[in-house]
C-alpha positions in Angstrom: 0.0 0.0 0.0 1.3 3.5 -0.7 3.3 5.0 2.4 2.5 8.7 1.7 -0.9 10.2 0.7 1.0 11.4 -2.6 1.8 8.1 -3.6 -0.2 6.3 -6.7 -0.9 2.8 -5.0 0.4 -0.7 -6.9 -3.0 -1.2 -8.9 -1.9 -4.8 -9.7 -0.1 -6.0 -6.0 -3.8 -4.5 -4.5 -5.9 -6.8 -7.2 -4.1 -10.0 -5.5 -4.1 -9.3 -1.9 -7.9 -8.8 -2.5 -8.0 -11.9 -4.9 -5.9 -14.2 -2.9 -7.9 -12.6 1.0 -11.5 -13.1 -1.2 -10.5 -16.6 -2.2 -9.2 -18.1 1.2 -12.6 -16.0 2.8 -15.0 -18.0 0.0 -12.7 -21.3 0.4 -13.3 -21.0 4.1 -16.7 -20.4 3.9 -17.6 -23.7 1.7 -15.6 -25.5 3.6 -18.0 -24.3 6.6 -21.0 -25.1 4.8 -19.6 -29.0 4.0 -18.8 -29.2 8.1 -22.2 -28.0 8.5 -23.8 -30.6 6.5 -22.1 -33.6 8.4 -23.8 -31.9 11.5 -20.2 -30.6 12.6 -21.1 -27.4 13.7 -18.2 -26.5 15.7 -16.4 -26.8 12.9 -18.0 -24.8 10.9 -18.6 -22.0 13.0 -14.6 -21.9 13.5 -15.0 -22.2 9.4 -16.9 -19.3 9.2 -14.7 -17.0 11.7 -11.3 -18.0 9.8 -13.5 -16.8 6.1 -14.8 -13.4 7.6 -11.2 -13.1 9.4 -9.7 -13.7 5.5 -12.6 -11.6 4.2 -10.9 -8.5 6.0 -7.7 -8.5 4.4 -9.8 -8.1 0.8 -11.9 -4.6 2.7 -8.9 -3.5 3.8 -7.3 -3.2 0.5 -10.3 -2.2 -1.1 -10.4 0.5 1.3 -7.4 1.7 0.9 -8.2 2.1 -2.4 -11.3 3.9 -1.9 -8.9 6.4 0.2 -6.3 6.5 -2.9 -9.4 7.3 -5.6 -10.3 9.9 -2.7 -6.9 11.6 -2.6 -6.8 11.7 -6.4 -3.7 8.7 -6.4 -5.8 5.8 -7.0 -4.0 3.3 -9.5 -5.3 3.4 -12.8 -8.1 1.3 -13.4 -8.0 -2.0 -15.5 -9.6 -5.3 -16.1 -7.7 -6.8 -13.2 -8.6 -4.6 -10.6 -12.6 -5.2 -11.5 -11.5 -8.8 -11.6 -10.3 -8.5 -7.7 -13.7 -6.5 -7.2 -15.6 -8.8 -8.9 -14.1 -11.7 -6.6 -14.2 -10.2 -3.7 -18.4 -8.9 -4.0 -19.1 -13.1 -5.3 -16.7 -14.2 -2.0 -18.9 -12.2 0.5 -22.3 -13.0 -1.1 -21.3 -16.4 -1.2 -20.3 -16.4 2.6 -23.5 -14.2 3.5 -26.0 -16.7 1.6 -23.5 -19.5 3.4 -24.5 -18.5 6.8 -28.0 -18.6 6.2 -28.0 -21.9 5.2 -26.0 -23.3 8.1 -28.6 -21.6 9.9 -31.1 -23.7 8.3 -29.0 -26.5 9.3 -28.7 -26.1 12.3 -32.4 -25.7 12.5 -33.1 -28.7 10.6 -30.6 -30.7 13.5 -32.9 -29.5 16.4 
């Protein structure tokens, strides 16, 4: 991330840190939902801590982009820094939609 507020940020090292966060955060999260199914619900509660954990590496860097744009030394924009959005907005629905339905598990085990 940039060090000064008149440094331009490294469009293409912030597109991986959010694509590599957003991918452990969705990984996490299915891998919640398939401990969930076996009835392991410890597990996939500690599942589902580890992807939101992951998930805040990806907001941070999106943020700090949202700061850079702000200051006027936002990188400039290209296809893989929508990519890296892109991945990040599918990792969080996914994780959102994935709580609900553990949820419902959960329910269902009662």
């Amino acid at each position: 991330m940039a060090d000064t507020e008149n440094e331009v940020l490294d469009g293409e090292m912030i597109a991986m840190s959010i694509i590599a966060s957003a991918g452990d955060a969705r990984s996490d999260a299915f891998a919640a939902l398939a401990a969930a199914k076996e009835g392991n619900f410890e597990e996939a509660d500690r599942l589902l801590a580890e992807a939101k954990e992951a998930g805040v590496g990806a907001h941070k860097a999106q943020t700090d982009l949202l700061f850079a744009e702000a200051n006027g030394n936002a990188p400039e924009m290209n296809v893989l820094l929508v990519h890296a959005q892109d991945h990040f907005m599918t990792s969080m629905l996914a994780e959102e939609l994935i709580r609900e339905i553990i949820d419902l598990y959960k329910l269902l085990k009662k």
